[in-house]
C-alpha positions as CSV (number, residue, x, y, z in Angstrom):
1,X,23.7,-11.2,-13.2
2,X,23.1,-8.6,-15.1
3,X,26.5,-6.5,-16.6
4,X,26.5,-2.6,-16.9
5,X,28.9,-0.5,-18.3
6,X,28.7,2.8,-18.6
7,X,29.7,5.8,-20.3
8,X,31.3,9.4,-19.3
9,X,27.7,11.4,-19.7
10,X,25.6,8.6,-16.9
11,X,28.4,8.7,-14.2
12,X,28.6,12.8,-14.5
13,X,24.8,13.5,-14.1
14,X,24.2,11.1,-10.9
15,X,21.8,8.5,-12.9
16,X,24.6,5.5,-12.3
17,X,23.7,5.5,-8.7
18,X,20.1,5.9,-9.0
19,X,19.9,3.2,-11.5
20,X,21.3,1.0,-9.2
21,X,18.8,2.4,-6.2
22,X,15.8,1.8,-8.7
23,X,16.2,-1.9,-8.1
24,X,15.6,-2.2,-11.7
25,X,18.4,-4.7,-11.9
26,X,18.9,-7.2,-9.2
27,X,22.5,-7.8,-7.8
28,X,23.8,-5.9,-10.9
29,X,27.5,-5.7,-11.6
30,X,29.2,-2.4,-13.0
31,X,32.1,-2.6,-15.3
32,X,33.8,0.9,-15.4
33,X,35.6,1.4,-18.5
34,X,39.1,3.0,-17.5
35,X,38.4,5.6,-20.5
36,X,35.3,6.8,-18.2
37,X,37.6,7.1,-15.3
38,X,40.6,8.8,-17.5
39,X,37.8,11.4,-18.7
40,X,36.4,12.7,-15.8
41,X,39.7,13.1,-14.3
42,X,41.0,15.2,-17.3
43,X,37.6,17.1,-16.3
44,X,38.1,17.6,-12.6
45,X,41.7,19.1,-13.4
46,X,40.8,21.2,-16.0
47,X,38.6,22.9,-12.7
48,X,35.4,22.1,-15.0
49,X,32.1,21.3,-12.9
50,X,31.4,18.6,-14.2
51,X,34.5,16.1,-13.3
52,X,34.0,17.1,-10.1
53,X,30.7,15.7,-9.9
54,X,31.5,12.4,-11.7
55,X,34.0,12.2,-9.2
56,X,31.6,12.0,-6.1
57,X,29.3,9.4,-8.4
58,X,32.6,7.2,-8.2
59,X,32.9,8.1,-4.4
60,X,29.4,6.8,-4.1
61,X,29.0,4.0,-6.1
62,X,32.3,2.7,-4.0
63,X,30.4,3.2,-0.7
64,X,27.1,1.2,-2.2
65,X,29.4,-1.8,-3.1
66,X,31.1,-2.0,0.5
67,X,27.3,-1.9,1.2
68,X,26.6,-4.9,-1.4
69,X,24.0,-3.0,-3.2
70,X,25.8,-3.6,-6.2
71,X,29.3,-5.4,-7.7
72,X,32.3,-2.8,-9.0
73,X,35.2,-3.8,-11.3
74,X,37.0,-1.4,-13.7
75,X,38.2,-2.6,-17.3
76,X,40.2,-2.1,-20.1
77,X,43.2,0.2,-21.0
78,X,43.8,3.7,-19.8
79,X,43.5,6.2,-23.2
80,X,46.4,8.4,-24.1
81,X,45.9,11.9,-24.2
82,X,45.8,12.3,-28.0
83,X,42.8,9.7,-27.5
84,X,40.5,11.4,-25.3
85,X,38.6,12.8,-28.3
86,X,37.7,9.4,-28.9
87,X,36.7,8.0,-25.6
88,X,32.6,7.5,-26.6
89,X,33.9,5.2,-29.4
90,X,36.5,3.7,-26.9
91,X,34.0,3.2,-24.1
92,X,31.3,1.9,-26.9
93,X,33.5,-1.0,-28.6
94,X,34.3,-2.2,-25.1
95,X,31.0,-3.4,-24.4
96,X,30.8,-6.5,-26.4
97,X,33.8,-7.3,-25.6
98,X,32.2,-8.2,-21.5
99,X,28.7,-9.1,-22.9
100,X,27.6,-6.0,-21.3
101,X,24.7,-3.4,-21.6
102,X,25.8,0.0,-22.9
103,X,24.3,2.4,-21.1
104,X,24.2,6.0,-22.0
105,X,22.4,9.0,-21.4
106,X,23.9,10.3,-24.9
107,X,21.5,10.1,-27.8
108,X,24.1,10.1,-30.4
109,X,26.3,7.3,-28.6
110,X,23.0,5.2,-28.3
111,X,22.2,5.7,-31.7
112,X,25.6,4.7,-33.5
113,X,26.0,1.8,-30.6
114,X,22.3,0.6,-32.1
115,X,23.5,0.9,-35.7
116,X,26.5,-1.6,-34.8
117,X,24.4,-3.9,-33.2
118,X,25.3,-3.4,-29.5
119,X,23.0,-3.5,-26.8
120,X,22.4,-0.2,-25.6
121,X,20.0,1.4,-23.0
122,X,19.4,5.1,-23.3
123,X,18.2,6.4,-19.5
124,X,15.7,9.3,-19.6
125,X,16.1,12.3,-17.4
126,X,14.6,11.0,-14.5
127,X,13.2,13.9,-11.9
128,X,11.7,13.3,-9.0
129,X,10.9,15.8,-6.5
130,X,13.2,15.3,-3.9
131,X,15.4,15.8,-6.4
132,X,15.3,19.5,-6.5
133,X,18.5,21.0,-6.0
134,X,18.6,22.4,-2.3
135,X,19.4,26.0,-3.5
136,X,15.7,26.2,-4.1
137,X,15.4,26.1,-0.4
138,X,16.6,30.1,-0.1
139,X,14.3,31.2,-2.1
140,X,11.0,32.8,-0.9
141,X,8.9,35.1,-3.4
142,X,10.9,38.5,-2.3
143,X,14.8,36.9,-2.8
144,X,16.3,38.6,-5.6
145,X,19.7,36.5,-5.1
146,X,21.5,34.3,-2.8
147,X,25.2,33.8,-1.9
148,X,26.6,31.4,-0.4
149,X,30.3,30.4,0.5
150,X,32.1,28.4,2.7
151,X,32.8,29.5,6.2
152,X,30.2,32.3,5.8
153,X,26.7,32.1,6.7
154,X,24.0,32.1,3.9
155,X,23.1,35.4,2.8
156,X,20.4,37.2,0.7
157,X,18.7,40.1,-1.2
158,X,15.5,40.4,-0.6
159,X,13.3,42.9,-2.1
160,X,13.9,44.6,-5.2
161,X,15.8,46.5,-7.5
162,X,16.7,49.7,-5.6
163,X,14.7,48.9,-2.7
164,X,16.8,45.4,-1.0
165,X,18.2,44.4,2.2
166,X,20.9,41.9,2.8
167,X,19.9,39.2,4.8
168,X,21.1,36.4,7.3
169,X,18.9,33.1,5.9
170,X,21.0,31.3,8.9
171,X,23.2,31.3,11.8
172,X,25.2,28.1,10.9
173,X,28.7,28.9,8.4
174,X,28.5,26.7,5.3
175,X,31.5,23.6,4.8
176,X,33.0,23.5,2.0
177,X,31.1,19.8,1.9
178,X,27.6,21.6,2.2
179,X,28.6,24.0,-0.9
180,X,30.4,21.3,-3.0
181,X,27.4,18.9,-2.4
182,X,24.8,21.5,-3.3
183,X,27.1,22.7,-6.6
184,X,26.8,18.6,-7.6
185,X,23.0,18.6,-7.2
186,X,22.7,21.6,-9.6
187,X,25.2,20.2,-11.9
188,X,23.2,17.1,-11.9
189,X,19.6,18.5,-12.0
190,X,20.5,21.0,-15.2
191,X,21.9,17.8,-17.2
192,X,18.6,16.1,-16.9
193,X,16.1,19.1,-17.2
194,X,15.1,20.3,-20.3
195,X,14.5,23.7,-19.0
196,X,18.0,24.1,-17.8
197,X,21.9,24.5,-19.6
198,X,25.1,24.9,-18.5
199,X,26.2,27.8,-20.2
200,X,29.6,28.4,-19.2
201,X,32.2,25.9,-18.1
202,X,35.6,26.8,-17.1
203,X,38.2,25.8,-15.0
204,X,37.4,26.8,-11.6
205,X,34.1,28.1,-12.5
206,X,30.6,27.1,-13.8
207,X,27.4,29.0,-14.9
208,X,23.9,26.9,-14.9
209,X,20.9,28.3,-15.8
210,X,18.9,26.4,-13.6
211,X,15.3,27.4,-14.9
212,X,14.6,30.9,-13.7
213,X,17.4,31.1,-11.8
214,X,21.0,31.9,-12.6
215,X,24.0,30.3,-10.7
216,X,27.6,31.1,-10.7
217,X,29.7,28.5,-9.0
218,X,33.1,29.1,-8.0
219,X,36.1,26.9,-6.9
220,X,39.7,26.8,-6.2
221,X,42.1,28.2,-7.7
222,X,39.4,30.4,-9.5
223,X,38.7,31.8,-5.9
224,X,40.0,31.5,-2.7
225,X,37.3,28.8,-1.6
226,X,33.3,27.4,-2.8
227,X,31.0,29.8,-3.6
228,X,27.7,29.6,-5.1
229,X,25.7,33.1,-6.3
230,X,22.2,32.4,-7.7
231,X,20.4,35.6,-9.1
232,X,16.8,35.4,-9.8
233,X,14.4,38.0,-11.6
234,X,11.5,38.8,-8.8
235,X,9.3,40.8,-11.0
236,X,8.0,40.0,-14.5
237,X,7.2,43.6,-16.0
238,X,5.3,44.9,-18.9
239,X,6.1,48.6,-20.4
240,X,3.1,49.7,-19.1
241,X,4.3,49.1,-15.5
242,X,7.5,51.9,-16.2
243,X,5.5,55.4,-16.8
244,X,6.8,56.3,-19.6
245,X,5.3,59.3,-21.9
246,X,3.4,58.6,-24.7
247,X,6.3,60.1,-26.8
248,X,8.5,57.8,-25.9
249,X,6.3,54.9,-26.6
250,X,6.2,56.3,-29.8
251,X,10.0,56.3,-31.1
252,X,9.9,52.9,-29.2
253,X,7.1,51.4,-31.7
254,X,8.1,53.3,-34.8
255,X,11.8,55.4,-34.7
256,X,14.1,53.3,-32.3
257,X,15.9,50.7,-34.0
258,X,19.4,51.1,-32.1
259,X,18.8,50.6,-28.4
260,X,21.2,50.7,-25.5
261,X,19.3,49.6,-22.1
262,X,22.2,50.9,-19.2
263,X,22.9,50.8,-15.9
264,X,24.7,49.8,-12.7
265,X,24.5,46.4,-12.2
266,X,21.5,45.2,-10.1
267,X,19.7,48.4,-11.4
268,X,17.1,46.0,-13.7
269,X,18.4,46.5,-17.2
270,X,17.2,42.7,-17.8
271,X,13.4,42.9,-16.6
272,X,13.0,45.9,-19.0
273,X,15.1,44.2,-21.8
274,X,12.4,41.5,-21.1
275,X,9.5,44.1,-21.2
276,X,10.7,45.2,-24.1
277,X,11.3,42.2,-25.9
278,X,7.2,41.3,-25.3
279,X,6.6,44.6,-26.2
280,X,8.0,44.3,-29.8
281,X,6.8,40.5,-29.8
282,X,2.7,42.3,-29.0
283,X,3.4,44.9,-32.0
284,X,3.9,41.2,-34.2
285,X,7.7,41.7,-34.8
286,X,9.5,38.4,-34.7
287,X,12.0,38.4,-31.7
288,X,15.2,36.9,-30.9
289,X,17.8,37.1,-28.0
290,X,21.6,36.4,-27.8
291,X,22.3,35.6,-24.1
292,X,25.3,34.4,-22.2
293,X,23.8,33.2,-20.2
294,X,20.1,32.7,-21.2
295,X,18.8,34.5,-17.9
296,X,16.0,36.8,-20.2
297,X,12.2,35.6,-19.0
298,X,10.2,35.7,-22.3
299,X,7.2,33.9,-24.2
300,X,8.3,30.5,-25.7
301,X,7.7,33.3,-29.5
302,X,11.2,34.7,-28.9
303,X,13.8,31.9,-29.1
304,X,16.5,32.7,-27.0
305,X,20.1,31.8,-28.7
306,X,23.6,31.0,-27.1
307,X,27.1,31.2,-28.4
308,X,27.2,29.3,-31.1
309,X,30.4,27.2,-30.5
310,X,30.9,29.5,-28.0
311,X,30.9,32.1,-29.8
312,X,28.5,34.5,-30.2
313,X,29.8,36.2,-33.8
314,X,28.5,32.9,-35.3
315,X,25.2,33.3,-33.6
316,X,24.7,36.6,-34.9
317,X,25.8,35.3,-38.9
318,X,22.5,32.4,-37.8
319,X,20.3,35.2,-36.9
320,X,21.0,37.6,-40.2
321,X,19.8,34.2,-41.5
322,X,16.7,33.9,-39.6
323,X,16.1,38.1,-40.4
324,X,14.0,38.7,-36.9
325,X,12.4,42.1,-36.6
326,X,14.3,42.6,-33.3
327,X,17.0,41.3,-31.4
328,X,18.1,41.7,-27.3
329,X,21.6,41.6,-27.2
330,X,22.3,40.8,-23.2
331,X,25.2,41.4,-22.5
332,X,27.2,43.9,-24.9
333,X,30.5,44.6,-23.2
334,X,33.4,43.9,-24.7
335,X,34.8,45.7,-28.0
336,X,33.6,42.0,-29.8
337,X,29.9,42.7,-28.7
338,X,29.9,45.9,-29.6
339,X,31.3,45.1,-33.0
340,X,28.9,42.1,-33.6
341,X,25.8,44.8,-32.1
342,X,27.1,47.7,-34.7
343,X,26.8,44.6,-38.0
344,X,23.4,43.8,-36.9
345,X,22.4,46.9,-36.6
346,X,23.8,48.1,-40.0
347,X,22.4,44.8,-41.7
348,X,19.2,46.2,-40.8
349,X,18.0,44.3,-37.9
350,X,16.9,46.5,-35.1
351,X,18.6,45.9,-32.0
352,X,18.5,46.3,-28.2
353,X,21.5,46.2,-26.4
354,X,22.1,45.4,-22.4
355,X,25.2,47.0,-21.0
356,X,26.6,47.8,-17.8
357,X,27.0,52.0,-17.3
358,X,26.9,54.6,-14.4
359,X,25.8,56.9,-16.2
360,X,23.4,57.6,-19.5
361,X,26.7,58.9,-21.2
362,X,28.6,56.2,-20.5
363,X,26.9,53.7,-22.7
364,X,27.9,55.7,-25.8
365,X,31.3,56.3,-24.5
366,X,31.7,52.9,-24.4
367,X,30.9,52.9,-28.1
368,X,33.9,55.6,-28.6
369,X,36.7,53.8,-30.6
370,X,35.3,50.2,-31.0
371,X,33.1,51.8,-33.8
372,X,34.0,54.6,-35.7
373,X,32.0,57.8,-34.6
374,X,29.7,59.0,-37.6
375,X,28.6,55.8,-37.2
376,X,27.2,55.7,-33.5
377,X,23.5,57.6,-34.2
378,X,23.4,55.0,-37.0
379,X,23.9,51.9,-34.7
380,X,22.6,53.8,-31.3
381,X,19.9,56.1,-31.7
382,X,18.5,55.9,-28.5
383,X,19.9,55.4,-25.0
384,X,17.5,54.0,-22.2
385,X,19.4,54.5,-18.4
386,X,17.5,52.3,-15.4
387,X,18.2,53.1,-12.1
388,X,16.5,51.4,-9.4
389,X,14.2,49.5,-11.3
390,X,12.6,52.7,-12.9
391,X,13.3,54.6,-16.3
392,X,16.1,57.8,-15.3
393,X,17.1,58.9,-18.3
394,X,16.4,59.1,-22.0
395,X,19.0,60.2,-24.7
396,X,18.5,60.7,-28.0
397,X,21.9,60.3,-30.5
398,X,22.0,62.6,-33.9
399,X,24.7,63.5,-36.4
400,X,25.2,67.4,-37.0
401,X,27.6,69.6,-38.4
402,X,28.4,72.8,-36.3
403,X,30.3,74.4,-34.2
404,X,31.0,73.1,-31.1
405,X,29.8,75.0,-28.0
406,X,32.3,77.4,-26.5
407,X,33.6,78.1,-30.2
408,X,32.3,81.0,-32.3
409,X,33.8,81.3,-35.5
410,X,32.5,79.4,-38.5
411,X,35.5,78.1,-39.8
412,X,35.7,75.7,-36.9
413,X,32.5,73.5,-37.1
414,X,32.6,69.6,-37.8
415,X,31.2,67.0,-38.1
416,X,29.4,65.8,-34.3
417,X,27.3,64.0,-32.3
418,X,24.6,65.7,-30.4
419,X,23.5,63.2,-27.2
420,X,20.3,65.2,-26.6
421,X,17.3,64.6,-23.5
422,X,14.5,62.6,-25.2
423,X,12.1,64.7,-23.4
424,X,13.5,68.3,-23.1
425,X,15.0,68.2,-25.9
426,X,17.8,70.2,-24.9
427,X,21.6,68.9,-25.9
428,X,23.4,67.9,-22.8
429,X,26.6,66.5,-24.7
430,X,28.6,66.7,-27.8
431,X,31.2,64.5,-29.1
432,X,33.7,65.6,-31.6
433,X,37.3,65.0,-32.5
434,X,39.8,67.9,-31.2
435,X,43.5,67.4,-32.8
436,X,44.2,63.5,-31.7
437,X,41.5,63.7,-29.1
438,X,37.8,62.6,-29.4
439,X,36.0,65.0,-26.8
440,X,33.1,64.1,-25.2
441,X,32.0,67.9,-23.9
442,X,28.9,68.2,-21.9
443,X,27.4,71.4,-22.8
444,X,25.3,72.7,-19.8
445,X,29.2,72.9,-17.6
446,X,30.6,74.4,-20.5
447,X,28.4,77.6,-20.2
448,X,29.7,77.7,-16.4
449,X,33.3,77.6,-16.6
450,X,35.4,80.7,-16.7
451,X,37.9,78.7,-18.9
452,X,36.4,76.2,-20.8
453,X,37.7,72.3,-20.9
454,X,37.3,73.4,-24.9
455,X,40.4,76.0,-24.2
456,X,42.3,73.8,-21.5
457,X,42.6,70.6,-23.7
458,X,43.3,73.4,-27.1
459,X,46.1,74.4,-24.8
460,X,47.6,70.9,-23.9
461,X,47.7,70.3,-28.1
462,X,49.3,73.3,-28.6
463,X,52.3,72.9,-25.4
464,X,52.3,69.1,-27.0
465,X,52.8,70.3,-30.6
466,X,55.4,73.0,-30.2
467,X,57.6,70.7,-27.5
468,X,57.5,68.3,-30.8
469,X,58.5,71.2,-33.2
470,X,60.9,72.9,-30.4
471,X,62.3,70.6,-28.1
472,X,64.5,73.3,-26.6
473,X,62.6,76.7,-27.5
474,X,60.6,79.0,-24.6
475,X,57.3,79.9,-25.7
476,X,54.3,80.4,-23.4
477,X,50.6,79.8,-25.0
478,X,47.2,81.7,-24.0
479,X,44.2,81.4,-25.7
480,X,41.7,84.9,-26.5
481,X,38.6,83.6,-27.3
482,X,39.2,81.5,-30.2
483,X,42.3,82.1,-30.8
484,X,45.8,80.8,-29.5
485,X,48.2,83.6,-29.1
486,X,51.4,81.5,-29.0
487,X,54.7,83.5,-27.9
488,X,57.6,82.0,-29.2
489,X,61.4,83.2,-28.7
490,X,62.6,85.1,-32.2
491,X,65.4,82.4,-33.2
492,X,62.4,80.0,-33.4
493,X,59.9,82.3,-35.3
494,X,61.0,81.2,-39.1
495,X,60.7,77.3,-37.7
496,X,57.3,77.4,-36.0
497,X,55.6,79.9,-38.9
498,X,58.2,77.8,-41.7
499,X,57.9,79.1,-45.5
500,X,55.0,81.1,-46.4
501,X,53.3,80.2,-43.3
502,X,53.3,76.5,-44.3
503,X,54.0,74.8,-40.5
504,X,51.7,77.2,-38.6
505,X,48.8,76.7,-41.4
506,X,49.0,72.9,-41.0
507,X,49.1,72.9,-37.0
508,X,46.0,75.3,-37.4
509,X,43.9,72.2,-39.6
510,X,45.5,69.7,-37.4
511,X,44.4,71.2,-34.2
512,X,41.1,73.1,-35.5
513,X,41.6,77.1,-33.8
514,X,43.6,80.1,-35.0
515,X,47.1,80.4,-33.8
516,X,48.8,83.9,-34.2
517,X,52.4,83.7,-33.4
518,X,54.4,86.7,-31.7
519,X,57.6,87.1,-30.7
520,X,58.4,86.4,-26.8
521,X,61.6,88.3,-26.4
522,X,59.6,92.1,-28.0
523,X,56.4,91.3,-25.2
524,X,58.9,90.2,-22.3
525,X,60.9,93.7,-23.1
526,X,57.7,95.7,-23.8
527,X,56.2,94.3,-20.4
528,X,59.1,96.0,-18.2
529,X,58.4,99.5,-19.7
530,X,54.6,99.1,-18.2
531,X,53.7,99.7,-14.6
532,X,51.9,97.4,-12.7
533,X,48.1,97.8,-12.2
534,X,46.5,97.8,-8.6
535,X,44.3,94.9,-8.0
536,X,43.0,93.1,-5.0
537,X,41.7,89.2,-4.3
538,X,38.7,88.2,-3.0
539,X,38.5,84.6,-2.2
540,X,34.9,83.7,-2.5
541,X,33.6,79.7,-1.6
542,X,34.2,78.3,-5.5
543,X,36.7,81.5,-7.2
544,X,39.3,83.6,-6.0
545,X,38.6,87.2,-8.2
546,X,40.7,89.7,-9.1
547,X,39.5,93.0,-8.6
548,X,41.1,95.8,-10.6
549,X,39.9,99.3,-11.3
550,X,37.1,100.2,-13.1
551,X,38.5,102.5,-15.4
552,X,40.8,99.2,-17.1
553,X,37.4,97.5,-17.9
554,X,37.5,95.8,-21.4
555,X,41.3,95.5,-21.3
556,X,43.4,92.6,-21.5
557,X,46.1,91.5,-18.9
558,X,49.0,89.7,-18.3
559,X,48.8,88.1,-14.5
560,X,51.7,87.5,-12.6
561,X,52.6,85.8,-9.0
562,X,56.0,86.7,-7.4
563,X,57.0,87.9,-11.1
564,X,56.2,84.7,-12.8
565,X,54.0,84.8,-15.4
566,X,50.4,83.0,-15.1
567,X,48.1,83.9,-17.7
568,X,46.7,86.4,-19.8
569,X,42.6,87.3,-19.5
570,X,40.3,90.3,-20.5
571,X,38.8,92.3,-17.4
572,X,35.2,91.8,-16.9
573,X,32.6,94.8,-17.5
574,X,32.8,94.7,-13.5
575,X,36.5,95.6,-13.5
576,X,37.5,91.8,-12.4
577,X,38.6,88.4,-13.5
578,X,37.0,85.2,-12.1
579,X,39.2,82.5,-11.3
580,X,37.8,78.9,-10.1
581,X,39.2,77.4,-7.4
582,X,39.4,73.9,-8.4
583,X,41.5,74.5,-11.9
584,X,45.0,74.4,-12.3
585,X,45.4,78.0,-12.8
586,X,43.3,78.7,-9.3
587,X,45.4,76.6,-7.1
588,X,48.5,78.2,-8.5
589,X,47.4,82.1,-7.4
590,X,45.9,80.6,-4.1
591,X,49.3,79.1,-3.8
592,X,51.0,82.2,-4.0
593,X,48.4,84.0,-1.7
594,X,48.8,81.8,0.9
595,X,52.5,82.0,1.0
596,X,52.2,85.9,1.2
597,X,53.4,86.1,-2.7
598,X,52.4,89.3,-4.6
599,X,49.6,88.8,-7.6
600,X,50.5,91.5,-10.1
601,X,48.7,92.5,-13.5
602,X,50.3,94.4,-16.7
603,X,48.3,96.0,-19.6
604,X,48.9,93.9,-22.8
């Protein structure tokens, strides 16, 4: 009779039971080293796939010895915790000790246990066909993903990006037997397949890549029952499938070094990543990726790297090591990755970054305060949005210094950056810092608005500053183009303005307009002397509009409702002021409209 025993990595991937089915050994008899056992049970609690797994080899094993296809005895001591570090050497001295045959599927454990002399077999990945995982089953050529879970009937996307239906692949509501049985087949398949890793372990959820295939498998208490997603690519692309201009193709080849592929997800920011990647590898670039998981479908040229100890700031210090050409970056999400993405990139290696966005602006957003922002056209020059499978939008990113849009005088530009459409050139957004605030302003609006986001968030600073200055002083703030005209009780004048115009010249530089301080209690007396102009509203569907006479056009007014003071505004050349209907400032006057309140104007 020939004696077996062994180790953690055999019982985990299913080849324990197989062996046994092989026939290889007649009448064999296993002895189970209690380390094994004490292993894959400090697996199965920490929720990580594989314990699970080795579990149900256990389960079957025990039902082929009540069958007599083989003989089962466990050995030897139970480990302590401190020593489960050490189980391979625990499980490896404990085979001489029953004249027994190691047997491993670990190359280093067969290799020390042949240095010591100890008989050893090392089993091969053994697959045969009808040992394809089951999950393969759901697949057809159009299936983009599948998802299963327990009491829930198998569903699928079929189709493709931006053009899928969810479907019913069957009638008959998985068991939580049927998902945990198909989760141990994939667990078992990607241990033996060279084409396959488990990337991610956790407790209560695994991630496989299972060849093309990516699978997510969840478990209690991760989620509330079994679940298995498997996403699959369904179309291998080149850039010449994506009708893009020959200008873009062009920055691509020879300008673009900083690259942020975005999008919802589902939206195929991957297959183009992928394009793009044999795009670069065709131009005779040297390619790498840095996946988590390794989904990317390239050429066997472009290496595709994992975390490095899990993690992936170590894989990136390899790579500025191995100085590729280019690098796909899949997934940049949190503030690490988009650290690790803005070192690369400013070591010189060009970069191409995958990250999840709803809109082309939100992938530099997302850059806002992880990196600092006169950096951003350096380590993000262009930004590539897919939606639906197809190219949307191009942005291009470039440093300036002006002034920002809805500001005239000189005195107020900065430094900024310009987030300009790659093929109309045209800036749609501008990002600069305001006071504390970093301002992300889209330019086309800003032509549209009567008051300006420029002049609403100028006027929050300026309430915020003063209430810091003057916890108890009145003072009301408007703005006049550029300027803040800031009304201030009298008492408070010398503390707002302080010595020689110190205070008000430092809040100036701090918030970046012109503040010209007058006294509130002169206006508020001047203002009862004046009579009241005639005006009338017209609500129209977006503003309500003040009307006045024509003969006041060019002057500037002080608007009132029921006597309270609302704002301050120059009359239009056609004798009216334009307020929108969604601001602050609007709902206020319609508010007062509505409850039969007067709207009054006074000459300033």
């Amino acid at each position: 009779m020939t004696v077996i025993v062994p180790d953690t990595s055999i019982i985990v991937d299913g080849r324990l039971s197989w062996l046994v089915e092989s026939g290889e050994y007649e009448n064999p008899r296993l002895l189970i080293p209690e380390a094994a056992v004490a292993e894959i049970e400090h697996m199965a609690n920490q929720g990580r796939a594989s314990g699970f797994t080795g579990l149900e080899e256990l389960k079957k094993l025990r039902k082929m010895c009540s069958e007599g296809l083989v003989d089962i005895e466990f050995f030897g001591r139970r480990p302590e915790t401190d020593e489960l570090h050490d189980i391979d050497a625990i499980i490896r001295e404990s085979a001489p000790e029953v004249n027994g045959i190691l047997v491993t599927g670990d190359k280093v454990q067969a290799s020390i246990a042949k240095a010591k002399g100890i008989d050893v077999i090392l089993l091969r990945p053994i697959l045969e066909e009808n040992r394809i995982p089951r999950i393969y089953d759901y697949f057809d050529e159009n299936t983009m993903s599948v998802h299963l879970k327990e009491k829930v009937v198998p569903l699928a996307k079929r189709g493709k990006p931006g053009d899928f239906k969810l479907v019913k692949i069957s009638e008959t509501p998985l068991t939580d037997r049927d998902i945990s049985t198909m989760a141990r087949e994939i667990i078992e398949f990607a241990k033996q397949d060279s084409d396959s890793f488990i990337e991610i372990e956790r407790q209560g959820a695994t991630v496989v890549q299972l060849r093309r295939i990516r699978i997510a498998i969840a478990r209690p208490p991760f989620s509330d029952g079994y679940e298995i997603t498997a996403v699959r690519a369904v179309a291998e692309v080149t850039m010449e499938d994506y009708s893009l201009s020959q200008e873009l193709i062009e920055r691509l080849r020879t300008r673009a070094e900083g690259i942020l592929v975005a999008g919802p997800p589902g939206a195929g920011k991957s297959t183009f990543s992928q394009a793009l990647a044999e795009f670069y590898r065709e131009q005779g670039k040297i390619v790498k990726t840095m996946e988590s998981p390794r989904d990317l479908i390239v050429s066997d040229e472009i290496t595709q790297y994992a975390p490095l100890e899990g993690d992936m700031e170590k894989t990136a210090d390899i790579l500025l090591l191995v100085r590729p050409d280019y690098t796909i970056y899949d997934e940049v999400r949190k503030t690490r990755d988009f650290k690790i993405f803005a070192d690369m990139r400013l070591a010189g290696v060009g970069m191409v970054g995958v990250t999840h966005a709803t809109k082309a602006i939100d992938a530099v957003q997302r850059m806002i305060g992880r990196v600092e922002l006169g950096m951003i056209p350096q380590i993000a020059d262009t930004i590539i949005f897919i939606k639906d499978g197809q190219v949307n939008t191009v942005y291009k990113v470039k440093f300036s210094v002006k002034v920002p849009s809805g500001m005239i005088e000189a005195d107020l530009a900065r430094p900024m950056i310009e987030v300009k459409n790659f093929e109309s050139d045209t800036t749609e957004y501008e990002i600069y810092t305001f006071g504390d605030e970093t301002v992300v302003m889209p330019v086309a609006e800003l032509e549209q608005k009567v008051t300006t986001p420029v002049e609403k968030l100028a006027r929050e600073q300026v309430i915020q500053e003063i209430k810091k200055s003057l916890p108890k002083a009145e003072f009301e703030a408007e703005f006049k183009g550029n300027t803040c005209i800031l009304w201030v009780e009298e008492r408070y004048l010398p503390k707002i303005i302080g010595r020689k115009g110190k205070n008000i010249d430092l809040l100036e530089k701090k918030l970046g307009i012109r503040i010209d301080v007058r006294n509130l209690n002169k206006i508020s007396k001047k203002d009862e002397t004046k009579d009241k102009l005639d005006v009338e509203i017209v609500e129209t569907k977006n503003y309500l509009t003040i009307v006045f006479n024509k003969a006041h056009t060019g002057k500037m007014v002080k608007v009132y409702g029921n006597d309270k003071y609302f704002f301050t505004a120059t009359i239009s050349r056609k004798g009216e002021i334009k307020i929108g209907k969604k601001t602050e400032l609007g709902g206020a006057v319609k508010k007062t409209i509505e409850s039969k309140g007067e709207i009054s104007a006074q000459e300033v």
